[in-house]
C-alpha positions as CSV (number, residue, x, y, z in Angstrom):
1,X,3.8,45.8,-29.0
2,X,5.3,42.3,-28.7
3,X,3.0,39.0,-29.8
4,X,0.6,37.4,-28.3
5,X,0.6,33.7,-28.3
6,X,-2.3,32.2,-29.5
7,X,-2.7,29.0,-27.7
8,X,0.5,27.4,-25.4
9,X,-1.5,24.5,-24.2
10,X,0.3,21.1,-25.1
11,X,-1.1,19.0,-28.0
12,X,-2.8,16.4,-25.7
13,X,-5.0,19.5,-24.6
14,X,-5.8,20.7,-27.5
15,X,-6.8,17.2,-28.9
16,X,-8.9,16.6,-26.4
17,X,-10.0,20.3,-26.0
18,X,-9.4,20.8,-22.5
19,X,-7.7,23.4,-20.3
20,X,-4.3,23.0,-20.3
21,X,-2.4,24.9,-16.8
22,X,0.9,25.0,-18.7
23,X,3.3,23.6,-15.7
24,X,6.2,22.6,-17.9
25,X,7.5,20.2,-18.2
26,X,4.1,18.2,-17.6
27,X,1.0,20.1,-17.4
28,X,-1.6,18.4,-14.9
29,X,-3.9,16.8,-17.4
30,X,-0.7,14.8,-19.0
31,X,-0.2,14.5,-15.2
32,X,-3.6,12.8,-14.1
33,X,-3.9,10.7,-16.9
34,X,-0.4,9.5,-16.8
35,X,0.3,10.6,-20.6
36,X,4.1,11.9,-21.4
37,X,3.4,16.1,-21.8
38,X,4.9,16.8,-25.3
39,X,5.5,20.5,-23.8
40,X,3.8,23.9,-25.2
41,X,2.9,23.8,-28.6
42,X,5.4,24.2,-31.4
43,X,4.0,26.8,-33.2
44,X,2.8,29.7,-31.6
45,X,0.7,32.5,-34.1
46,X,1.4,36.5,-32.8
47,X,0.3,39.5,-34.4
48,X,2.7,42.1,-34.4
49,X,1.1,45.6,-34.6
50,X,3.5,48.7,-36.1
51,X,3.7,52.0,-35.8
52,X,2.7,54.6,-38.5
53,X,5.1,54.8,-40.9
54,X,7.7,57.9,-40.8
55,X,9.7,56.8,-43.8
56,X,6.8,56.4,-45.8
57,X,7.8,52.3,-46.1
58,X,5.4,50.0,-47.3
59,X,3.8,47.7,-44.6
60,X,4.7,44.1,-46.4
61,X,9.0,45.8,-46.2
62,X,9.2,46.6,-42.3
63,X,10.7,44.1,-40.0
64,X,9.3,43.7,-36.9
65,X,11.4,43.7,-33.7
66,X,12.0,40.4,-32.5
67,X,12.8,40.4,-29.1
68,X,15.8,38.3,-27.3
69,X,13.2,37.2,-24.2
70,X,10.7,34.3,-24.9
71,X,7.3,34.9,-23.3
72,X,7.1,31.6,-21.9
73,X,10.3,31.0,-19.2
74,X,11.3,27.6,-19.9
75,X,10.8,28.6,-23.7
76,X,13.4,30.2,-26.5
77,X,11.9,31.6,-29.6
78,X,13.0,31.2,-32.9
79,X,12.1,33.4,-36.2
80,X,10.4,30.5,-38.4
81,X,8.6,31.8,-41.7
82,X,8.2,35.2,-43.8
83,X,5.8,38.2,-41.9
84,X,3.0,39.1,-44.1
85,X,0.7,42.2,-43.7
86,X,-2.4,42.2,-41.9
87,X,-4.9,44.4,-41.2
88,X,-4.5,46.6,-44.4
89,X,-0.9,47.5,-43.8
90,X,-1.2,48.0,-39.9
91,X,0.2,45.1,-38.7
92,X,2.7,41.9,-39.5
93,X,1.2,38.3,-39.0
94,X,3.9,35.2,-38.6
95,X,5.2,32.5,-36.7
96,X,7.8,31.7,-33.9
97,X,8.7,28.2,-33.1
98,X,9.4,27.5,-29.5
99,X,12.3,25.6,-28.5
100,X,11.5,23.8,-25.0
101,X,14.0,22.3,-22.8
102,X,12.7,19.2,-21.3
103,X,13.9,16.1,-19.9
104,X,13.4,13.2,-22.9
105,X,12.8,10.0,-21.5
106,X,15.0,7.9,-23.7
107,X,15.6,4.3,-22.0
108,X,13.1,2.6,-20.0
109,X,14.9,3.0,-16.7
110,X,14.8,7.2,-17.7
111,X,11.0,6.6,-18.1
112,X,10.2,4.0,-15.4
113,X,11.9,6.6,-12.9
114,X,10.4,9.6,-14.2
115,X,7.1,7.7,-13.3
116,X,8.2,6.6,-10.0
117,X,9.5,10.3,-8.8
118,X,5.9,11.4,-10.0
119,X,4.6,8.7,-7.9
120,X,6.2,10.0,-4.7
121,X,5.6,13.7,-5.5
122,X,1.7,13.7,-5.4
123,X,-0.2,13.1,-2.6
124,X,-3.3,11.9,-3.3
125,X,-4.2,8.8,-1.3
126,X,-5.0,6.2,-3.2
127,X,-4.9,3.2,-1.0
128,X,-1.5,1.7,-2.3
129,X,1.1,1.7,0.3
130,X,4.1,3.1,-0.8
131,X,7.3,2.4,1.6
132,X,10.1,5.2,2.4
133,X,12.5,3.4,0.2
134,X,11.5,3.7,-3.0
135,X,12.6,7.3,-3.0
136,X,16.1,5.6,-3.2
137,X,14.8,3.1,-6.0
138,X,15.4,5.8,-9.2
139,X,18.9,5.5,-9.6
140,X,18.9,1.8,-9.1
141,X,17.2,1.6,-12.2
142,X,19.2,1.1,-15.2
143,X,21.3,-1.1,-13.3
144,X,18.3,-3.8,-13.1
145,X,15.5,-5.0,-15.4
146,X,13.6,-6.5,-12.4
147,X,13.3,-3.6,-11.0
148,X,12.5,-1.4,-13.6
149,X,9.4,-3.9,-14.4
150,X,8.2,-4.1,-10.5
151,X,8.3,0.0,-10.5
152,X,6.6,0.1,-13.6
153,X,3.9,-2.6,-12.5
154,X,3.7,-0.4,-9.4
155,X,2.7,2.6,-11.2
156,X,0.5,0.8,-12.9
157,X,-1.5,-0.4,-10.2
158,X,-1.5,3.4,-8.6
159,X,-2.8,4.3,-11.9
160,X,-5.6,2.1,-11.8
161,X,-6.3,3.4,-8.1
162,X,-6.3,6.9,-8.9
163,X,-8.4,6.6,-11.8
164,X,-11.2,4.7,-9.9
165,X,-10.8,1.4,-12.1
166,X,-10.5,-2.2,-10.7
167,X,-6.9,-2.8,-9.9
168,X,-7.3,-6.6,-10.1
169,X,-6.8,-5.7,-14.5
170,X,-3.4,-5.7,-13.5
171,X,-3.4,-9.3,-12.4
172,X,-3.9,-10.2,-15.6
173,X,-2.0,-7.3,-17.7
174,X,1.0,-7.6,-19.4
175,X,3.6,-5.8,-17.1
176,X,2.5,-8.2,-14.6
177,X,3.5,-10.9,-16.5
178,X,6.5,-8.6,-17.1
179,X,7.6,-8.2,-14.1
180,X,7.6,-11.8,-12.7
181,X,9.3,-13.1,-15.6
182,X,12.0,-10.6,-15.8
183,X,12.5,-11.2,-11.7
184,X,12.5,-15.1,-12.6
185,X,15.3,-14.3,-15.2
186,X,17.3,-12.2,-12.3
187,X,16.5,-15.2,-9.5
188,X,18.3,-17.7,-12.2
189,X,21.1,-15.4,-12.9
190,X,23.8,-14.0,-11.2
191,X,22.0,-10.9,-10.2
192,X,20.6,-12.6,-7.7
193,X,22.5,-11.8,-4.8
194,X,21.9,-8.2,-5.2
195,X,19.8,-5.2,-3.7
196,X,17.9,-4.7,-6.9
197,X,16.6,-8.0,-7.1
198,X,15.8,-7.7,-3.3
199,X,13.9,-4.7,-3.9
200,X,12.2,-6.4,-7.0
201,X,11.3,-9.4,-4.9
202,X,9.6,-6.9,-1.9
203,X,8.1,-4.8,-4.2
204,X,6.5,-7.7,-5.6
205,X,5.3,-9.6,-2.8
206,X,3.9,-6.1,-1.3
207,X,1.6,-6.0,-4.1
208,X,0.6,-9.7,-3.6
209,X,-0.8,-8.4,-0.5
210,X,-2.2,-5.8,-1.7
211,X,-4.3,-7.7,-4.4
212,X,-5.4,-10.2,-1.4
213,X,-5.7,-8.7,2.2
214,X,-4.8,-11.5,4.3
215,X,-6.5,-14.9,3.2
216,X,-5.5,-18.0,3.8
217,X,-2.7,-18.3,1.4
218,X,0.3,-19.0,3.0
219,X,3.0,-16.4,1.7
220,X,5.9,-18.9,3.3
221,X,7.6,-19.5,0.1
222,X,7.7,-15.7,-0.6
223,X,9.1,-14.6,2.7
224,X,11.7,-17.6,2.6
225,X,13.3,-16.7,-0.2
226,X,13.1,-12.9,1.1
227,X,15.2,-13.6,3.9
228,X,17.3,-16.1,1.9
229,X,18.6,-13.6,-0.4
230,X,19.2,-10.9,2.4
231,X,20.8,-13.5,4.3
232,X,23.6,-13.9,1.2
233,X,23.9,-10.4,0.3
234,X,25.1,-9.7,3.8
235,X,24.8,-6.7,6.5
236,X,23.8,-3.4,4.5
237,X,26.7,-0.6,4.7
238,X,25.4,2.9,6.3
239,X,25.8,4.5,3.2
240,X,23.8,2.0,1.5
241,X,20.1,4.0,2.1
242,X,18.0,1.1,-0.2
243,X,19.5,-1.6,1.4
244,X,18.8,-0.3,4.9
245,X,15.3,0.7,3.7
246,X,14.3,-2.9,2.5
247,X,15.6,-4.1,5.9
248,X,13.1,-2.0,7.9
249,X,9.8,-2.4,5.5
250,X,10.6,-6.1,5.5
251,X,11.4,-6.8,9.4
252,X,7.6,-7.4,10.5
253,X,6.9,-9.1,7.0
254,X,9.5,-11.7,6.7
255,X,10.0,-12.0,10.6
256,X,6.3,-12.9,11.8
257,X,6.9,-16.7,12.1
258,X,10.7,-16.9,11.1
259,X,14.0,-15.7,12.8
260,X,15.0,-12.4,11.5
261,X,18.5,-12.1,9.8
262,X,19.0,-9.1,10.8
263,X,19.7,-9.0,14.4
264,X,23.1,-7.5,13.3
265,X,21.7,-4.2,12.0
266,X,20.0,-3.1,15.0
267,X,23.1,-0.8,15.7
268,X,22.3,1.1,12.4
269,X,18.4,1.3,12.3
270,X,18.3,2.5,16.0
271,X,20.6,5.4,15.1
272,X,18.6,6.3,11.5
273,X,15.4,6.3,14.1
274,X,17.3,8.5,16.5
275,X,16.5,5.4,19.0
276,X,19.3,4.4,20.2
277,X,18.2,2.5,23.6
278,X,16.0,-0.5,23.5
279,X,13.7,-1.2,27.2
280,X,15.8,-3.8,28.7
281,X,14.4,-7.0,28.1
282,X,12.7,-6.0,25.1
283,X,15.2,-8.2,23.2
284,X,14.0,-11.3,25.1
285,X,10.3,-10.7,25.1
286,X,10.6,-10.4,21.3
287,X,12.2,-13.9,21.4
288,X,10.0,-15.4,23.7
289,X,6.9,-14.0,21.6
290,X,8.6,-15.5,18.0
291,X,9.2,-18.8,19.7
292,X,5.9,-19.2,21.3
293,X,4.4,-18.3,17.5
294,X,6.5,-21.1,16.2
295,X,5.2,-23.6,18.3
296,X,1.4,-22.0,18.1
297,X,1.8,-22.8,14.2
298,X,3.2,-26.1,14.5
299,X,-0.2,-27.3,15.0
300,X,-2.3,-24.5,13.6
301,X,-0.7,-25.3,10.0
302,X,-2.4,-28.9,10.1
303,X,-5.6,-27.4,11.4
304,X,-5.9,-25.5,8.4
305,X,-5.0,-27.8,6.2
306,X,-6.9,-30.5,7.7
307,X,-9.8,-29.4,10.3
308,X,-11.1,-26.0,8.3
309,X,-11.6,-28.0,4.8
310,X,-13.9,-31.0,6.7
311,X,-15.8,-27.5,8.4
312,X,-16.4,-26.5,5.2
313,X,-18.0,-29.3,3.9
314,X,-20.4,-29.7,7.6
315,X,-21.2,-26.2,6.6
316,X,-22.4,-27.5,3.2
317,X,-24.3,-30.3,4.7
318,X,-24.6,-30.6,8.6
319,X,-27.2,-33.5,8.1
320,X,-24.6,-35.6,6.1
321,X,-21.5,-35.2,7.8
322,X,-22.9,-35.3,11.0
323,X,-20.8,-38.2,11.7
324,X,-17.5,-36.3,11.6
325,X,-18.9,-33.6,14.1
326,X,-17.9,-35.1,16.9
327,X,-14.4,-35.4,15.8
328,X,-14.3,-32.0,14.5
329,X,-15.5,-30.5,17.2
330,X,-12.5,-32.3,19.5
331,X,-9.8,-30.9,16.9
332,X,-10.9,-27.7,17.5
333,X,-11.2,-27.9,21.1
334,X,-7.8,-29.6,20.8
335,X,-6.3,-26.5,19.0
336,X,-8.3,-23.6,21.0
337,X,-6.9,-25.1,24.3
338,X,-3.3,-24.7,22.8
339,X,-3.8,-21.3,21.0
340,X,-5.4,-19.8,24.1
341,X,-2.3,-21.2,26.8
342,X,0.1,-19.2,24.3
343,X,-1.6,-16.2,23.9
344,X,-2.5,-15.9,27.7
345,X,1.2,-16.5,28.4
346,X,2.1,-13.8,25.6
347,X,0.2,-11.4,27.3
348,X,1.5,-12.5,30.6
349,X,5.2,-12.2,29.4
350,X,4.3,-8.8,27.8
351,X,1.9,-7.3,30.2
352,X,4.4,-7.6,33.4
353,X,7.1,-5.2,32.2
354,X,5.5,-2.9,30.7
355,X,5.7,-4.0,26.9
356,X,2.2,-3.9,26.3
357,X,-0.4,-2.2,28.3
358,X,-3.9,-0.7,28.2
359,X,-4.3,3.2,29.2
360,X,-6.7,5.5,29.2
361,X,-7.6,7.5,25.5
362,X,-10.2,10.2,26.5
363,X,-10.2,10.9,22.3
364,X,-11.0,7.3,21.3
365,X,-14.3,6.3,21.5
366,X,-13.7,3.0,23.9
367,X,-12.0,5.4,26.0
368,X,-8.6,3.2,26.4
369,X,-6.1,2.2,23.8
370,X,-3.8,-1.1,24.0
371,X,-0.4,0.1,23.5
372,X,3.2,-1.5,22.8
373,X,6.8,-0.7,22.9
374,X,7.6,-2.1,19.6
375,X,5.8,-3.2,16.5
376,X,7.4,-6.5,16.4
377,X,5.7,-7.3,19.9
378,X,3.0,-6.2,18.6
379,X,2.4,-8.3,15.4
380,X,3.6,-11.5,17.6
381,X,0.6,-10.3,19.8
382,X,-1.9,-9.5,17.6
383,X,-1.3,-12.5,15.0
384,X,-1.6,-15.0,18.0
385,X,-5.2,-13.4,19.4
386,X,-6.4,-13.4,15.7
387,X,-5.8,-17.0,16.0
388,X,-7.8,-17.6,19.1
389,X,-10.0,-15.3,17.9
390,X,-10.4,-17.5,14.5
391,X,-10.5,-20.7,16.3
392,X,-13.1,-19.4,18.8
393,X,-15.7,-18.4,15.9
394,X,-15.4,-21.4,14.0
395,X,-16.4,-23.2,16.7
396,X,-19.2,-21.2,17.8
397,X,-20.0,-21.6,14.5
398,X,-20.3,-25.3,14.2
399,X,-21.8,-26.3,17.6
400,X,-24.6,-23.3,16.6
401,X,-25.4,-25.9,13.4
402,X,-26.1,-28.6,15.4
403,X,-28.5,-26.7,17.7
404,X,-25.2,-25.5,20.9
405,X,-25.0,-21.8,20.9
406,X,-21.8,-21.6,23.0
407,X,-22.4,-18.1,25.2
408,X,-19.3,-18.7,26.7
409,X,-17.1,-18.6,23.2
410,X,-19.3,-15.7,21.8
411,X,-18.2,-13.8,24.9
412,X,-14.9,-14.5,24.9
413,X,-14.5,-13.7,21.1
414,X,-16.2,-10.7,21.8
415,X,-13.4,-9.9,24.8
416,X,-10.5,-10.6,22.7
417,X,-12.2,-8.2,19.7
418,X,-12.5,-5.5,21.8
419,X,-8.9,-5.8,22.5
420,X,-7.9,-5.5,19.3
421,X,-10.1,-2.5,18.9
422,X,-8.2,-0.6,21.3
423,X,-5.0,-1.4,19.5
424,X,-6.5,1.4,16.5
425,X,-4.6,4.2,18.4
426,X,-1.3,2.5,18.6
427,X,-2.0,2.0,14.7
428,X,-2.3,5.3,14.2
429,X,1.5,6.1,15.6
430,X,3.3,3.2,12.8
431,X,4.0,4.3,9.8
432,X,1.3,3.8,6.6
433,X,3.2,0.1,5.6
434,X,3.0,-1.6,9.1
435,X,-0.1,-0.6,10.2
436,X,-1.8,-1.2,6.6
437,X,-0.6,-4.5,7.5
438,X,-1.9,-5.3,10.8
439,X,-5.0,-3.8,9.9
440,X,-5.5,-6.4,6.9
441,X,-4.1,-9.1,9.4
442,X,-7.1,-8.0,11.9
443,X,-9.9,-8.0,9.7
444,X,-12.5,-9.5,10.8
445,X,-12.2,-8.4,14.4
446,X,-15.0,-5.6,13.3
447,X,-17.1,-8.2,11.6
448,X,-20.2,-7.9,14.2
449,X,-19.9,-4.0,14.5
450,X,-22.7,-1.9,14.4
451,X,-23.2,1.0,12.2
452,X,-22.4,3.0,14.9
453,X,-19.2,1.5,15.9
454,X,-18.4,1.0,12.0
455,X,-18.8,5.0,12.0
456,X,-16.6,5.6,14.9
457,X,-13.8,3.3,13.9
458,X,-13.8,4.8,10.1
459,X,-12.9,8.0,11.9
460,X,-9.7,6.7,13.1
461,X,-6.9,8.1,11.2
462,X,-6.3,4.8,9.4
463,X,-6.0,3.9,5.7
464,X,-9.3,2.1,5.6
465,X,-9.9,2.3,1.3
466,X,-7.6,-1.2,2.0
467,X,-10.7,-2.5,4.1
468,X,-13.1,-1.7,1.2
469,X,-13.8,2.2,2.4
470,X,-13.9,4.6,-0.3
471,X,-14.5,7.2,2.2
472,X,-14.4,7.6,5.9
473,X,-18.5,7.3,6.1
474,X,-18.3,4.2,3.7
475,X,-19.9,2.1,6.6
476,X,-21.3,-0.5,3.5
477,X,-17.7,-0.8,1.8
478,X,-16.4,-1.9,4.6
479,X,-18.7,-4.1,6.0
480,X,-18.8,-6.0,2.7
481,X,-14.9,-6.4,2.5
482,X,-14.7,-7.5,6.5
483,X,-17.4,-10.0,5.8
484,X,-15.3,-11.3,2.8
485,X,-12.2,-11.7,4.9
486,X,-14.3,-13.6,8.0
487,X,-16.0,-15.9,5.3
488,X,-12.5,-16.9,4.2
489,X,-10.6,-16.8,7.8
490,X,-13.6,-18.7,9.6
491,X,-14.6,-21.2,5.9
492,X,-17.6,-19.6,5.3
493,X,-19.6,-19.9,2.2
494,X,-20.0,-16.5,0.2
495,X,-22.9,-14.2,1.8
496,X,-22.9,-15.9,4.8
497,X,-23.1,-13.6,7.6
498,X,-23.4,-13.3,11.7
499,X,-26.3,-11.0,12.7
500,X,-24.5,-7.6,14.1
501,X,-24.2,-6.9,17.8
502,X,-22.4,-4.9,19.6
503,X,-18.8,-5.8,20.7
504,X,-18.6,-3.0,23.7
505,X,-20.1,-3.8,27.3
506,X,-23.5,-1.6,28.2
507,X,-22.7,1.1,30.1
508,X,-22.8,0.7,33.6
509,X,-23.7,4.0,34.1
């Protein structure tokens, strides 16, 4: 009969004396613990048991039949050693060596990609957003060092996810430092003006967000030099899948308060998205809503940079700044009144047409969603009510320490919430990179939630492990990560927390 293998698991198994599923070329535990799979073992013992003898032949002289099949089908044997008896003459005992055809990583590029197509073949959900175009990304690879390291820091950081470990390590881990050296080196070179380094640089600032949902830091510098570079490399060619791909990730990112360079494209990315028709007037209403951001920010920078710092220190000590209230408290108003006029004239402009619009959702839980015929309208809306929304609570905020609880700002923050919460649905329908992104950018909009309305958001199909949920019922995760954002969007200290309420009307009925 032919021999039987004795163990085929792969020497990382048998080291660490697990089951080994023998998927060649990688077998699952090399797989979940991102270790390269040297492949079945080498050495593979068999006992070959023989006939009686008809010849009268001595067991130690026969020759076993070797057969031309391996036993394993990725797997060629070779005749390694001399066959001995065994079993008082009955049998032969010896050794084949299996000759394994696998892919050897021999560059970094070969094993940076190998990592990446692993990357985008599993589908565990691990809160890292991963865009459509790095399926394009592998061949790209040994063309650019940049983008080798932002792949690899990448996988690192999925790593980190999917073993349950804190993926702020990789802040401080050497193919961090990696990558943004090696894409400083490609910024200072001629490389450049290329769609690696473009890639390098989204990849990069993707996980920037990633590490810090939406905080105060202005990501202006970042997002310049995004659209700088496109701007130089020129219009992408159709055949030129990457390129095209970095254009569509990017467009919310890099056009929320700048002119998008792309306007040239829209030909191309309409036909890849089988859209070829835009509403008419959809073009203008974009434009209105960009400018009208523009102007919002040309006095909302200053308020942050100005009126939120002097906020936090009357937080600190109401008694002693008391003297600066006054003229606190008229910045703000000063800024609301501006803030508000835009956004009511956003929603005016948006509302009319058709562009955005509230209808019913019997499947939601507020019974009405807040739809919109593109994304773009609807970051332009959504960033501007965030900022009323902002503005609103830190003012409620400060009048409450001096002994004003303003009803009519509570109310009106709780309005523009609720809004906001109706927009989940419309969410739902973006793909995983642009409404990861709006979530972060709405935050704190669920900050005075109750459990119940923490349990009934959760169950929106959402990626809410970026909000601090490790699970759809993680009602605790979440609160603690929206309070974290609200203490930095409305200068909070740490811990400091609004008492819950609900954001929903009573029911009439």
């Amino acid at each position: 009969m032919p021999g039987v293998a004795k163990s085929a698991a792969c020497a990382n198994c048998k080291k660490k004396r697990i089951k080994c599923d023998q998927k060649w070329p990688t077998c699952a535990p090399c797989r979940r613990s991102a270790l390269v799979c040297p492949g079945p073992s080498s050495t593979l013992k068999f006992i070959q048991h023989l006939a009686p003898p008809t010849d009268g032949t001595p067991a130690g002289k026969r020759k076993a039949p070797v057969s031309s099949k391996a036993a394993h089908p990725f797997a060629v044997m070779v005749d390694r050693g001399h066959l001995s008896p065994y079993n008082n003459g009955n049998a032969l005992h010896g050794s084949f060596r299996l000759q394994v055809p696998r892919f050897k990583s021999t560059t970094t590029a070969d094993r940076v990609s190998a990592q990446l197509v692993h990357l985008l073949e599993i589908k565990e959900r691990t809160g890292l957003e991963l865009p459509p175009y790095l399926k394009f990304v592998p061949e790209r690879l040994s063309h650019s060092n940049c983008l080798a390291d932002s792949i690899a820091l990448l996988y690192l950081t999925w790593h980190q996810a999917s073993r349950g470990e804190s993926q702020a390590k990789v802040l401080g881990s050497r193919t961090y430092g990696k990558a943004l050296k090696s894409l400083q080196r490609a910024v200072n070179s001629q490389a450049v003006y290329t769609v690696e380094t473009l890639a390098a640089m989204v990849i990069l600032l993707g996980l920037t967000v990633h590490y810090k949902p939406f905080t105060l830091i202005d990501y202006r510098p970042h997002t310049v030099a995004i659209r700088h570079v496109m701007r130089q490399i020129g219009a992408p060619q159709i055949q030129s899948s990457l390129h095209i791909g970095l254009i569509q990730s990017t467009e919310g990112l890099i056009g929320g308060h700048f002119e998008s360079p792309w306007r040239e494209t829209n030909e191309i990315l309409q036909s890849l998205s089988g859209n070829n028709e835009r509403r008419e007037g959809e073009k203008e209403v974009e434009a209105f809503a960009r400018t009208s951001l523009e102007g919002i920010m040309t006095v909302f920078r200053p308020y942050l940079s100005n009126t939120l710092p002097t906020v936090l220190k009357i937080r600190k000590d109401p008694i002693a700044m008391s003297g600066s209230r006054e003229s606190v408290l008229q910045d703000i108003l000063d800024v609301r009144g501006l803030v508000e006029a835009a956004r009511k004239d956003l929603w005016e402009v948006c509302s009319s047409p058709g562009f955005m619009a509230e209808l019913p959702e019997p499947n939601f839980f507020l019974g009405h969603k807040v739809v919109f015929t593109s994304s773009t309208i609807a970051n332009y809306v959504l960033s501007l009510t965030m900022m009323n929304i902002s503005v609103l609570a830190v003012l409620y905020d400060v009048q409450k320490l001096y002994g004003t609880v303003n009803e009519p700002a509570r109310a009106e923050s709780q309005n523009l919430c609720l809004k906001i919460w109706k927009c989940l649905p419309y969410l739902e329908s973006l793909d995983a990179a642009t409404s990861t992104r709006l979530l972060k950018s709405v935050a704190s909009v669920f900050e005075h939630a109750t459990d119940e309305e923490i349990s009934s958001i959760l169950e929106t199909n959402l990626e809410w492990s970026n909000l601090g949920a490790k699970s759809r019922t993680d009602r605790e995760g979440f609160r603690a990560e929206v309070t974290r954002i609200s203490n930095l969007w409305y200068c909070r200290g740490s811990g400091q927390q609004e008492v819950q309420y609900s954001i929903r009307p009573p029911d009439k009925s």
